[in-house]
Each structure stands twice: as structure tokens, then as C-alpha cells.
C-alpha positions as CSV (number, residue, x, y, z in Angstrom):
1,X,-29.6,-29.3,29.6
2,X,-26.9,-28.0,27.7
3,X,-23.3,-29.3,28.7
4,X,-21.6,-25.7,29.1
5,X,-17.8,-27.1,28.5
6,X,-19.1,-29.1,24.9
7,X,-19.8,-25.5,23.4
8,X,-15.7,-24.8,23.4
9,X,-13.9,-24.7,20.2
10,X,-10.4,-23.7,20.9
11,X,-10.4,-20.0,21.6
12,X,-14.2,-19.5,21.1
13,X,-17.4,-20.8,21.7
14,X,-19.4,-22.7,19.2
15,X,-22.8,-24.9,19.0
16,X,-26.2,-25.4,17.5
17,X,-28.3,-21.8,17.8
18,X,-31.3,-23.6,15.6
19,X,-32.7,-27.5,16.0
20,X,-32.0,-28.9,12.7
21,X,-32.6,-33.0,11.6
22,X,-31.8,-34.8,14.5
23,X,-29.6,-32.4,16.0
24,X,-30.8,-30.6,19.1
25,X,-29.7,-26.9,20.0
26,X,-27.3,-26.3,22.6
27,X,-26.0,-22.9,22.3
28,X,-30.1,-21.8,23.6
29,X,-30.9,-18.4,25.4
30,X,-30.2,-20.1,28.6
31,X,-26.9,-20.9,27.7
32,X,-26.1,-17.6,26.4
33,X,-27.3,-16.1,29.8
34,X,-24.6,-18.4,31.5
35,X,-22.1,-17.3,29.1
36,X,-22.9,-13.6,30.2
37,X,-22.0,-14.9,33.9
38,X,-18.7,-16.2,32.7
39,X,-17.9,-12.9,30.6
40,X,-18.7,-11.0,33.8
41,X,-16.3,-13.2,36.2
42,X,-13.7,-13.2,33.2
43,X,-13.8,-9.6,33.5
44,X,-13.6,-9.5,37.0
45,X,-10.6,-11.3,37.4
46,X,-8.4,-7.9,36.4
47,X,-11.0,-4.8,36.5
48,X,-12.8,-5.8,39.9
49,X,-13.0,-2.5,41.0
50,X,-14.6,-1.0,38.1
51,X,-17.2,-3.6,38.2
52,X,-18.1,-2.6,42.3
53,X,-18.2,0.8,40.1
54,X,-20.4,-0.2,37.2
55,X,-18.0,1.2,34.9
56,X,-17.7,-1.7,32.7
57,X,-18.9,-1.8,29.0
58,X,-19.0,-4.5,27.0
59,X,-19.8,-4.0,23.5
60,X,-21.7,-6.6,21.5
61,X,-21.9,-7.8,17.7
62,X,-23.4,-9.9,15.5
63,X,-22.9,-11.4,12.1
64,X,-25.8,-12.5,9.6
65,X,-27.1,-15.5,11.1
66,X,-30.7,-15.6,11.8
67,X,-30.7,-16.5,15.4
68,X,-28.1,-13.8,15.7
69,X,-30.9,-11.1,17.0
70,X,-32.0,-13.5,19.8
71,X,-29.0,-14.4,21.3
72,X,-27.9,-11.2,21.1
73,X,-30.5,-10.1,23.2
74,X,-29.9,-12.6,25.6
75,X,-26.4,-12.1,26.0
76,X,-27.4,-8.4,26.3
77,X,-30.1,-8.8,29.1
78,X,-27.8,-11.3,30.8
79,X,-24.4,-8.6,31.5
80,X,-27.4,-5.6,32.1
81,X,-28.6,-7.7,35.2
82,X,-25.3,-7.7,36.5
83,X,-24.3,-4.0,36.3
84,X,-22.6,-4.1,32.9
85,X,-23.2,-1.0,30.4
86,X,-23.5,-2.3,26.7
87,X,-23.4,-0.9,23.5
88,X,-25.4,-2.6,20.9
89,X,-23.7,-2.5,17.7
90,X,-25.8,-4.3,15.8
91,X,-24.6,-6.0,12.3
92,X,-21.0,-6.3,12.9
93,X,-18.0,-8.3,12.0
94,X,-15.1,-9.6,14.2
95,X,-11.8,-7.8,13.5
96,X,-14.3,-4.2,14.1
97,X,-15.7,-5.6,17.8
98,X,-12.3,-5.8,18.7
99,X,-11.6,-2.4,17.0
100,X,-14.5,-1.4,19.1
101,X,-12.3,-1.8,22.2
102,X,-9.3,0.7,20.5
103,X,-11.5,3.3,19.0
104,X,-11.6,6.6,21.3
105,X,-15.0,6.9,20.7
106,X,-15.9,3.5,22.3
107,X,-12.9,2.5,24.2
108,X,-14.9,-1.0,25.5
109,X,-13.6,-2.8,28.1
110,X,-14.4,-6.0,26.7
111,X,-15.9,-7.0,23.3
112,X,-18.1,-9.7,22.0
113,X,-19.1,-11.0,18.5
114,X,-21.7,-13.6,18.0
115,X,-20.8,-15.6,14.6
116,X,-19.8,-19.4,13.7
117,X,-17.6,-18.2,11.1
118,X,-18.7,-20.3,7.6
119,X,-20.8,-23.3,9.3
120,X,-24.6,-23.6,8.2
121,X,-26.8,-21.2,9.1
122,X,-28.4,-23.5,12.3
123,X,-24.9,-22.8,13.9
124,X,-23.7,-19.9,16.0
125,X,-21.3,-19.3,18.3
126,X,-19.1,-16.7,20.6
127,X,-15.6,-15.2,19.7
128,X,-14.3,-12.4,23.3
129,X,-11.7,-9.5,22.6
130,X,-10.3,-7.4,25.6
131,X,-7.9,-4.1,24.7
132,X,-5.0,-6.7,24.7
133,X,-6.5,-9.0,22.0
134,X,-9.0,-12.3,21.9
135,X,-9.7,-14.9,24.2
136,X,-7.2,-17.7,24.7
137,X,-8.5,-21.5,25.3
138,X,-8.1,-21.1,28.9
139,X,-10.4,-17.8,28.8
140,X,-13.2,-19.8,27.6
141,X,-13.0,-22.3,29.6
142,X,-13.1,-20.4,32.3
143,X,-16.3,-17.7,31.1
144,X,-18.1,-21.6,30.4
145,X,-17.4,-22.5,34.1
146,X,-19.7,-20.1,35.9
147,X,-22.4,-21.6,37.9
148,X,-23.9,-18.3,38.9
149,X,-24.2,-14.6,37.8
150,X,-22.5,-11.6,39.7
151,X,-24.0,-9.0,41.0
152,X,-22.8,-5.6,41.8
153,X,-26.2,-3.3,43.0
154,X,-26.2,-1.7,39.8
155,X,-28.1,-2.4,36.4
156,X,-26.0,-1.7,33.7
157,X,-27.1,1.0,30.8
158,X,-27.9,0.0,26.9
159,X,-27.0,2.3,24.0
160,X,-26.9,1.2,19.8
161,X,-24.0,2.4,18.2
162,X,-22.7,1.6,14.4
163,X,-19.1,0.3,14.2
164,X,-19.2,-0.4,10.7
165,X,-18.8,2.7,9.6
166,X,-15.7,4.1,11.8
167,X,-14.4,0.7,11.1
168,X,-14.7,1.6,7.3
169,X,-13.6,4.8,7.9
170,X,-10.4,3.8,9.6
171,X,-9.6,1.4,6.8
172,X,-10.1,4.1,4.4
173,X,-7.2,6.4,5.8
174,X,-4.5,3.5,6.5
175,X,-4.9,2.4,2.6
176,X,-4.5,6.2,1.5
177,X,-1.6,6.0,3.7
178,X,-0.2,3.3,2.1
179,X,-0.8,4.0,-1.1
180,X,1.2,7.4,-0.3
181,X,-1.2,9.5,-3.0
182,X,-2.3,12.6,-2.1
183,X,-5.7,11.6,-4.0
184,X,-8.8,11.5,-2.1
185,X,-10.0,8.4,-4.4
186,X,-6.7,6.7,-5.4
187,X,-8.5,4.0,-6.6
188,X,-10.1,5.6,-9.2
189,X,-10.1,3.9,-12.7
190,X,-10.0,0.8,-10.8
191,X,-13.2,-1.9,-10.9
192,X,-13.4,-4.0,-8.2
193,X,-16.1,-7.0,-7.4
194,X,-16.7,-8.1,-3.7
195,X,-18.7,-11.1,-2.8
196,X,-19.9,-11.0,0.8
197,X,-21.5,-14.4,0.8
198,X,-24.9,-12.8,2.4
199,X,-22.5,-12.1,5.5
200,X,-21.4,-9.0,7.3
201,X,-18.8,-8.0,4.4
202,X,-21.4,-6.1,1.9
203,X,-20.3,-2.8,3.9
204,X,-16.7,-2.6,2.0
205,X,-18.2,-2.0,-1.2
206,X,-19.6,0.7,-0.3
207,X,-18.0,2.1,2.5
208,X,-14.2,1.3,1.8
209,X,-13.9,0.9,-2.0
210,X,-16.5,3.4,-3.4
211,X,-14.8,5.8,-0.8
212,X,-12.2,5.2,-2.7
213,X,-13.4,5.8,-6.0
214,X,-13.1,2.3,-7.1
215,X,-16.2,0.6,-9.5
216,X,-17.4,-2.1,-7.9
217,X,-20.3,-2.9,-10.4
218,X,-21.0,-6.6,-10.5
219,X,-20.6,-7.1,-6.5
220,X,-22.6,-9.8,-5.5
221,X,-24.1,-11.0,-2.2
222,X,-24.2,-8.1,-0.3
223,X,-27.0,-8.3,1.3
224,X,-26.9,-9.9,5.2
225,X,-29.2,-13.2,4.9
226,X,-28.2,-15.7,7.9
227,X,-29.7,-18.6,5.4
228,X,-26.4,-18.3,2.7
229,X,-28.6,-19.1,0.0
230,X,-26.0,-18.5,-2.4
231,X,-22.4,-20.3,-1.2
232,X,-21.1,-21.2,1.7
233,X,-19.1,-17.8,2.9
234,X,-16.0,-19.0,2.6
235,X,-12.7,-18.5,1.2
236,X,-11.5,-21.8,1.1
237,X,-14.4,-23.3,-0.3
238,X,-13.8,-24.6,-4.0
239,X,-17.6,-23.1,-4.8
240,X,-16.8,-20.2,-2.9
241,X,-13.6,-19.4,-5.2
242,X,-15.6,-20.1,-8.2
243,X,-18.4,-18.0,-8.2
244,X,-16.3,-15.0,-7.1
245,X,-14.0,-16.1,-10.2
246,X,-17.1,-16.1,-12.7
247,X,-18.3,-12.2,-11.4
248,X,-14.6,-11.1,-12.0
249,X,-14.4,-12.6,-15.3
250,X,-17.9,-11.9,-16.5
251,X,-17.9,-8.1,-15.1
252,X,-14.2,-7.7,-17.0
253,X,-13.2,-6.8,-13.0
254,X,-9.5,-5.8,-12.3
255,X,-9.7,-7.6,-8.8
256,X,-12.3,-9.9,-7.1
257,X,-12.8,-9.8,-2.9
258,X,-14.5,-12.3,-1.1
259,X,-15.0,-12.6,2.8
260,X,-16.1,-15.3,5.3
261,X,-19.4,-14.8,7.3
262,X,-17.8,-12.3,10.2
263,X,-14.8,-11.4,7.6
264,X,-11.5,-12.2,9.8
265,X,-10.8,-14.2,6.6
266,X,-10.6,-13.3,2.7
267,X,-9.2,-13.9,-0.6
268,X,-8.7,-12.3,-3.9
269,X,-9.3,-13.1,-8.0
270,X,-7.4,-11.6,-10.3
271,X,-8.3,-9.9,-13.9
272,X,-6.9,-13.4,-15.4
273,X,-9.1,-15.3,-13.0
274,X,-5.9,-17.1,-10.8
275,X,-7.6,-17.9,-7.9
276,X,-5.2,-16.3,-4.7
277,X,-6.4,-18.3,-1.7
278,X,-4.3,-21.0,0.9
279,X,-1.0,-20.9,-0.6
280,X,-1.0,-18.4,-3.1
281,X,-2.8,-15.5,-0.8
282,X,0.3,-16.6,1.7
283,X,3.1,-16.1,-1.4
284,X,1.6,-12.8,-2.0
285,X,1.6,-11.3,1.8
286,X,4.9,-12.9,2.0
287,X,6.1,-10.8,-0.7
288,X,4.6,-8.2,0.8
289,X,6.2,-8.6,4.3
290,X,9.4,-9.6,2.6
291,X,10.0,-6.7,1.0
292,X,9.8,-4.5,4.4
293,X,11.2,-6.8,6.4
294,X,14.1,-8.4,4.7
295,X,14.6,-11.9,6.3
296,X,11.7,-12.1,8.9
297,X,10.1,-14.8,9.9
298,X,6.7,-16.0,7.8
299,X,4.4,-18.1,10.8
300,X,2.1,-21.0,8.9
301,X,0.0,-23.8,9.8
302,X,1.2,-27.1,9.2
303,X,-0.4,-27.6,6.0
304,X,1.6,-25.7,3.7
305,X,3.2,-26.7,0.4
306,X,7.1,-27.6,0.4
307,X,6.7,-25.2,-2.7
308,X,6.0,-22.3,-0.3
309,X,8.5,-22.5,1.7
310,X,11.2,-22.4,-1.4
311,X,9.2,-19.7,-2.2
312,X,9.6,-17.8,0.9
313,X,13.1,-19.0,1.9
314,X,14.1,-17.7,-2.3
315,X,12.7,-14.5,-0.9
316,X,14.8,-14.2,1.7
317,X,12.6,-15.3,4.7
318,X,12.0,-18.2,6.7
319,X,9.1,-20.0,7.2
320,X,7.6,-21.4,10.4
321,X,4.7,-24.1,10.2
322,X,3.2,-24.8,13.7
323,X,0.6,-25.8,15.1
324,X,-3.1,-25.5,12.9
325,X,-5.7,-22.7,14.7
326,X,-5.5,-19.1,14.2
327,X,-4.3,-18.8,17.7
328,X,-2.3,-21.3,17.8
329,X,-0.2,-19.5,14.9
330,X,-0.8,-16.1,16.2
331,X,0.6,-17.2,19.4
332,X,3.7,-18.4,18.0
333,X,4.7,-15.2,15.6
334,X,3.6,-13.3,19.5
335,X,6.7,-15.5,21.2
336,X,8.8,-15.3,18.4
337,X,8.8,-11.4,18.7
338,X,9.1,-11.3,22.3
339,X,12.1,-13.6,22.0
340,X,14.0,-10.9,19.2
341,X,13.1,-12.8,16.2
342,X,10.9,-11.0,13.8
343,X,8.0,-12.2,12.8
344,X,5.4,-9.9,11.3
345,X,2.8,-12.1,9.7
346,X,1.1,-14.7,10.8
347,X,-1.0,-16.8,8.7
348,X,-3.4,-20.4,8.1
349,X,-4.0,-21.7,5.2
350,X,-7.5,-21.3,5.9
351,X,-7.1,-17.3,5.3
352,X,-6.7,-16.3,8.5
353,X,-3.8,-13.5,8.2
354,X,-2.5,-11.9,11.1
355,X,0.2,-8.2,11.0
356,X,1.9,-7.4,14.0
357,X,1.3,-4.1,12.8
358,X,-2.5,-4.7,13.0
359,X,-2.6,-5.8,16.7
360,X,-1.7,-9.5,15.4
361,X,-5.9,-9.2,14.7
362,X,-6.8,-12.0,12.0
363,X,-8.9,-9.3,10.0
364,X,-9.9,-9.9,6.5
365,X,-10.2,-6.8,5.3
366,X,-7.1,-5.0,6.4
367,X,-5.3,-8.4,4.3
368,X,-7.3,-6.7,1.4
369,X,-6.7,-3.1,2.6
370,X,-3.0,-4.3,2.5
371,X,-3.3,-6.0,-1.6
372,X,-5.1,-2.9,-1.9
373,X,-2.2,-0.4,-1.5
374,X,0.0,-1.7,-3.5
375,X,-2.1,-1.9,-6.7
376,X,-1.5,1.4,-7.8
377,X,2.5,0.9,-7.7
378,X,2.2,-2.3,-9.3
379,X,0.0,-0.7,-12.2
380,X,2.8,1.9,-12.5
381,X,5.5,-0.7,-13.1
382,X,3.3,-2.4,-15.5
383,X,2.9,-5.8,-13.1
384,X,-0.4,-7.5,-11.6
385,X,-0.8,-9.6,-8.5
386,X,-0.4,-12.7,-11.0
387,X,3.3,-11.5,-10.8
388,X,3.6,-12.4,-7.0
389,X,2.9,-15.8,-6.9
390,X,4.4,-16.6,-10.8
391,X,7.6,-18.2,-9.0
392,X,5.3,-20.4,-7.0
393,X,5.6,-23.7,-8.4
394,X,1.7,-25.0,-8.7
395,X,1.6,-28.9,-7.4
396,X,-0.4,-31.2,-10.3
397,X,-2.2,-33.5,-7.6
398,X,-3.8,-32.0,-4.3
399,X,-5.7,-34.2,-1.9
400,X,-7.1,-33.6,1.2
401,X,-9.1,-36.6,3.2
402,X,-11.0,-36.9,6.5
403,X,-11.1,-39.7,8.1
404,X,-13.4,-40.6,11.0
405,X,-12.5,-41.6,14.4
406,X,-15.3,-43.9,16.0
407,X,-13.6,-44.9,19.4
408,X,-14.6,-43.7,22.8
409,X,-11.3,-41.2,23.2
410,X,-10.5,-40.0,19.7
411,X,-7.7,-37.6,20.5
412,X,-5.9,-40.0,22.5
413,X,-6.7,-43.1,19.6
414,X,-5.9,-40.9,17.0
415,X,-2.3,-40.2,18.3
416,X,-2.0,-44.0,19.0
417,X,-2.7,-44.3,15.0
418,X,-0.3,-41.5,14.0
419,X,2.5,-43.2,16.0
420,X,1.9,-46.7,14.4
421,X,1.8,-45.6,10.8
422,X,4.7,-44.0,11.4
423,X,6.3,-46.8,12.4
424,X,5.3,-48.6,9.9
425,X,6.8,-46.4,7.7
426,X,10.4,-46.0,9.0
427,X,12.7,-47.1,6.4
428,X,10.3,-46.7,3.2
429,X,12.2,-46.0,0.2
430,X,10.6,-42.7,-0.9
431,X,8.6,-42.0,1.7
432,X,11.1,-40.1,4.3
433,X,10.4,-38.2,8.0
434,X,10.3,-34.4,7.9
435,X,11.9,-33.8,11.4
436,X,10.8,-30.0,10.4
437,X,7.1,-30.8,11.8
438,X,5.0,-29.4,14.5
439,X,1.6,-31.8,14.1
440,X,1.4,-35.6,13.1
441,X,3.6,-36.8,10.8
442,X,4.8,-35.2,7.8
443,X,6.9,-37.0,4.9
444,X,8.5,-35.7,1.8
445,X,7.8,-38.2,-1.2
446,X,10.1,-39.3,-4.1
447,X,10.7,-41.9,-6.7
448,X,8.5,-44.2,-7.0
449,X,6.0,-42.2,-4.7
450,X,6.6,-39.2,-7.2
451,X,7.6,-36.0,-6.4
452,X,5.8,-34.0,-3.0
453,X,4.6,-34.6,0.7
454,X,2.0,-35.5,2.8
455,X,0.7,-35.0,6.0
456,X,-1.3,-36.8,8.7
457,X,-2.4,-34.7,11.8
458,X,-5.7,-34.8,14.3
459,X,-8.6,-32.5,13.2
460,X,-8.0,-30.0,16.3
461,X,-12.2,-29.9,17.0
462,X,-13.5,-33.0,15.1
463,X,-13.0,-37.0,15.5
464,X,-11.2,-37.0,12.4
465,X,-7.8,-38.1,11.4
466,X,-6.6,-35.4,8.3
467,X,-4.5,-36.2,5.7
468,X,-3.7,-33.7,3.3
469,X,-1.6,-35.0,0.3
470,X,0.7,-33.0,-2.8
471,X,2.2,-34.4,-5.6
472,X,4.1,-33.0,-8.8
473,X,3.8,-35.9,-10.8
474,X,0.5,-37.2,-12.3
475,X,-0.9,-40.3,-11.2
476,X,1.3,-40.9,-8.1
477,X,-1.2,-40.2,-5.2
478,X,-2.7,-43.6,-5.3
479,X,0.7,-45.9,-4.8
480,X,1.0,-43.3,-1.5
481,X,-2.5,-44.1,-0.7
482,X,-2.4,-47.6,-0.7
483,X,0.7,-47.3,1.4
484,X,-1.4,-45.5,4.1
485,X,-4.8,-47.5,3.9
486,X,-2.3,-50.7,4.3
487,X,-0.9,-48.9,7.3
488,X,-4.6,-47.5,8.6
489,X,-6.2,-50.7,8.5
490,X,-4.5,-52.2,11.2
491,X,-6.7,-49.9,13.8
492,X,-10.8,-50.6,13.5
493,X,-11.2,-47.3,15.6
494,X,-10.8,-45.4,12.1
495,X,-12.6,-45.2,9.1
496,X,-11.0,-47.5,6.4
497,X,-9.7,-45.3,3.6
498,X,-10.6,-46.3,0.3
499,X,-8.5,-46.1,-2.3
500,X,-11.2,-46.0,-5.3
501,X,-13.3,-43.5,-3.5
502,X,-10.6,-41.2,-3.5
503,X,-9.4,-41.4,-7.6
């Protein structure tokens, strides 16, 4: 029997949809009908007397995944029994089931979107939107809590309905907007490649940028196929970056898209083949934001570059690094505003991106809807996006290591560790406390260490210590590494790191 709180990840729900090896599946059709309990009592909580009513509808999505159809069905079946109308949408992505609950047409009181972002196809998983915005942590705790379903007297009615296409459609009049062209296809003369990674993305092609007049010959991946046989959808994946890279360079492309599975994340390949992605995809939004919002506040993860944030602070701005998870950071730009201070992006390294003008929605394409509109000005002034990110300094040495925790309590273990390397640490010549730190321990390196920072924080869903590492001087990684692995092999809980592994 499946152990309903083990399928939380932060603000969603994730788990294995398909048996695979030696790994059973937990997020089954019986657990998906639970979920549809705790959706229902979630709901109830504020809109109790439109459920006595059976006015509630939920609408319900699904990315490319091949046990997609199935739980969808479930999950369907589950909220009909208990009064709820639904509206099928079908093939979907995240940042347009939420839309689904903003768009007169649909106007749902709740929305639900069945994806596990990039993981292998035998995952799949949950992400909830109300008209407000997503799910917190303590939502999904709660909609895995239920022990039974309601019941209001009613059986709730099915319709199908696309979203794609208003979605699309939607997108296609904001980035005429902000182009501010009076051209129907403002993106004419312009060839554009997009690499869907077999997820739900293929529709922007098509829908958005051919709409637009733009070429997109050379596209690749298009096509929904839960088994990714091509890459992992991903925009931070190294193999990711580098096949979308190859289709821009081959095809002679003036811009290169790629999307994640359920596209709340993207990146972007320029005619010279830079690679904009982590840092350099948050230099070129902050530039963007910057120049609207002269001396706002720029909300990051943790693991940024001390580069970035000369970049942003020489633009004027100031940058925030918090907690890691999309929420997390969303959350934090949310209480800025409220508190007066502005803050209208907020972004991971990951790719997540975030406008408070967007409904502070993590949405992949409206991040390219956004590069999108100013391309035209920039051809005008004779500049490319390689221009945005030329004053961010480029580290030479980027590592990033996982480290397993094999103790019974990892988080708490794990936190033990952090606090005794950093004690071990105090007073290193060259190896100095960032105070300016949200997670773990973060230390700014110089002579002998070289030139850079690292940090070393808890992996927020895995046992797994993190350590993410920048230098600017060749060959100085190692002396920093055999610092730590001196420091890490005073606790058997964690997996030794190996110096020679990592070289």
C-alpha cells in the first residue's frame, strides 16, 4: 500500500506512475483516487457552499508521459464521484492549467496538471493551481491526508476542451504588444528552432511562432512521446543544451528554444551558439527587468555566481539568493512586494522564471514570449542577445557534486555535517564565510584557493549533501576539494568525496 505522505515533493506531488528494475509504483490509480479526495476537501475548505451546489470545476491536464492517460482517468473518475464538473483538457502543459483557471472561457475553480517535470518516463506526478496561484507545501500535505472521499448527492459532469490553443493564442497578442508593431507577423524574416524534448512544448512552433511569421524549419522533437527517446527534456541538462545548440548551428537559426517536459522552464541558443541557460538566461531577464524597473530587486536561488550578482548590482539592481525551490523563491519576491520593495522577477537557476506581471507563474514560454519581444529592437540597433550577457564574466572551473547521505535521518545528519565543516573551516586563510547566505554554507575563495566560491547546502527532496563549486583560475578546484573531503571524512553518514573521481 502506498504511503500517501512519501509522494510529497515540496509544493507537488511526485512518485513512480510505472514499476521499473527494482522499484515498485507508488503513485498507482488507487492513489490518484485518494488524491482526488484530498483535492476535493482542499477545495472545500474556502468554496463549501459551491460544492453542497455542485458548482465546482476542476480542470485537468496532462504532459507526455505514457501513464499520463491512466491516471488522468483516474483522477477524473475520482472528483466525478464526488460531485465535481471537469474539463478534460487533454495534452497540456503547466503554466496553461493554471491559465485555465483565468481564461473567461474556463474560469475553473481549481486546476490540475499531471507531469514529473524532466524525470524518466516511469515517473509522474501532481502539480494544483487555484485562481490565486499553486499549491503551497502545506496544500499538499493536506490533499495527501484524506482518509475518505466527500460526497455531495451530485455526480459531477465531464467535458474535453483544448487549452493549448487559447493559451497560444494569448501569448500571441502579449508578444505583439510588446513588440509594439502594428504587424500581424512581426517576426517575419526571423528563423527560429524549438526543441520540445518529445514533451508538451511542440505547440509553440506552430501555434506561437509561425503565428508570428517566424521560420522555424529545423525544429526538432515535437512530437509528444512519454519515452524521451531523444534527451532528457531539460534545460539544464548539458545534452539537453547541446543538441538544441547543434539544430541552431546546423539550420543557420537566429534563435534556438528549448522547453522542459510541462514547459514552466526554458532556455535559449543564440545564432553564435552561446548557450543562455542558469546564469546567463538570469543576466538576460535581469537586463530585461532592469531596464523597466531601475533598481528592483532580482530574487535567486542560492546557487548563483558571485559574477551575477556584480552583474546585476553594475546594472543597477540588487540581487536576492534564498532559499532553492521555485516556491521557495517565488514566495520570497511575493513578500518582498507586499513589504514595498520591488521585486519583479523571480528566478532558479534551474530555469524556473517567475514576472509579477505574469501572476508570479513559473511559465516557460512567456520567459521566451518575453526574449521574444525584444528581438526586433535589438535587430534595429544592430545588437544580439550575445550583447546581454557580454559583461558577464564566464567562471573557468564549474563543479557541481552530490553527495549521499546513508544515515537514518538525513536532513537532520546533514545539517549536523554542514555545521562541523564549517567549523572546521573558521579561520582558513582563503577560504572566508559569506554571511550573505540563505542555505548551507557559502565561502568566497582566494589566494591560494584561487579566485571564486563554493557552496554546500542539503538537496531539498534527496539524501544528498550538494556542493556546487566556481573558480576563475585553472587548476584550483582540487586544493578546495581536498580541503572539504579532509573536513567530510570526519562523518561516516556521508559518502566520502573523492578527489580523483572528481578531476
Amino acid at each position: 500500500m502506498t504511503e500517501m505522505k512519501a509522494l510529497q515533493n515540496g509544493s507537488d506531488i511526485r512518485g513512480i506512475a510505472i514499476a521499473a528494475k527494482e522499484r515498485a509504483a507508488d503513485l498507482t490509480i488507487e492513489a490518484v483516487e485518494k488524491i482526488g479526495w484530498g483535492l476535493v476537501s482542499w477545495l472545500r475548505k474556502e468554496q463549501e457552499e459551491a460544492y453542497q451546489a455542485g458548482s465546482l470545476t476542476v480542470g485537468i491536464g496532462r504532459d507526455s508521459r505514457i501513464s499520463g492517460p491512466e491516471l488522468k482517468e483516474a483522477l477524473i473518475q475520482s472528483l466525478i464521484s464526488q460531485g465535481i464538473n471537469v474539463i478534460d483538457f487533454g495534452l497540456a502543459t503547466t503554466p496553461a492549467m493554471f491559465m485555465a483557471t483565468q481564461f473567461a472561457e474556463f474560469k475553473c475553480d481549481a486546476a490540475v496538471m499531471l507531469t514529473a517535470s524532466h524525470l524518466p518516463y516511469e515517473f509522474n506526478g501532481l502539480k494544483f493551481f487555484r485562481p490565486a496561484g499553486g499549491a503551497e507545501k502545506e496544500d499538499v500535505a493536506w490533499i495527501l491526508s484524506a482518509e475518505t472521499a466527500s460526497r455531495n448527492e451530485k455526480t459531477g459532469k465531464r467535458k474535453m476542451a483544448d487549452i493549448l490553443k487559447p493559451y497560444a493564442k494569448d501569448l500571441v497578442e502579449k508578444i505583439r504588444k510588446g513588440i509594439g508593431s502594428q504587424e500581424t507577423k512581426p517576426l517575419a524574416g526571423w528563423h527560429i528552432v524549438v526543441d520540445a524534448g518529445n514533451g508538451s512544448g511542440g505547440f509553440f512552433a506552430e501555434y506561437v511562432l509561425q503565428e508570428l511569421g517566424a521560420d522555424t524549419t529545423g525544429s526538432q522533437f515535437l512530437e509528444p512521446d512519454g519515452y524521451f527517446p531523444n534527451h532528457i527534456p531539460n534545460p539544464d541538462n548539458k545534452e539537453a543544451m547541446a543538441s538544441i545548440k547543434q539544430a541552431v548551428l546546423e539550420n543557420k537559426a537566429d534563435l534556438g528554444v528549448i522547453f522542459d517536459t510541462d514547459v514552466d522552464r526554458s532556455a535559449v541558443v543564440t545564432a553564435s551558439g552561446q548557450v543562455i541557460n542558469r546564469n546567463n538566461l538570469i543576466a538576460v531577464l535581469s537586463t530585461m527587468v532592469l531596464s523597466d524597473y531601475p533598481g528592483a530587486r532580482i530574487v535567486t536561488n542560492s546557487p548563483t555566481s558571485t559574477h551575477l550578482q556584480q552583474f546585476i548590482e553594475a546594472k543597477g539592481g540588487i540581487q536576492v539568493r534564498y532559499i532553492s525551490g521555485y516556491r521557495n523563491v517565488i514566495n520570497k519576491a511575493i513578500e518582498l512586494n507586499k513589504a514595498g520593495l520591488d521585486a519583479p522577477l523571480a528566478i532558479e537557476t534551474s530555469g524556473h522564471a517567475a514576472f509579477k506581471e505574469n501572476y508570479f507563474l513559473d511559465d516557460g514560454a512567456y520567459v521566451i514570449a518575453k526574449i521574444l519581444m525584444m528581438l526586433p529592437s535589438l535587430r534595429e540597433r544592430g545588437l544580439s542577445l550575445d550583447d546581454h550577457i557580454k559583461e558577464l564574466a564566464q567562471p573557468v572551473e564549474v563543479q557541481e557534486i552530490r553527495l549521499r547521505l546513508n544515515g537514518d535521518d538525513p536532513k537532520r545528519e546533514g545539517q549536523q555535517i554542514i555545521a562541523g565543516v564549517a567549523e572546521q573551516l573558521e579561520g582558513k586563510t582563503g577560504i572566508t564565510a559569506n554571511t550573505d547566505n540563505e542555505e548551507g554554507i557559502r565561502y568566497d575563495l582566494s589566494s591560494p584557493y584561487g579566485s571564486g566560491w563554493f557552496l554546500l547546502r542539503l538537496s531539498l527532496h534527496e539524501p544528498l549533501l550538494v556542493l556546487q563549486i566556481e573558480n576563475d583560475e585553472a587548476g584550483k578546484n582540487p586544493m578546495v576539494l581536498k580541503e572539504l573531503a579532509h573536513a567530510l571524512a570526519e562523518y561516516p553518514t556521508v559518502e566520502p568525496l573523492i578527489i580523483d573521481k572528481q578531476e
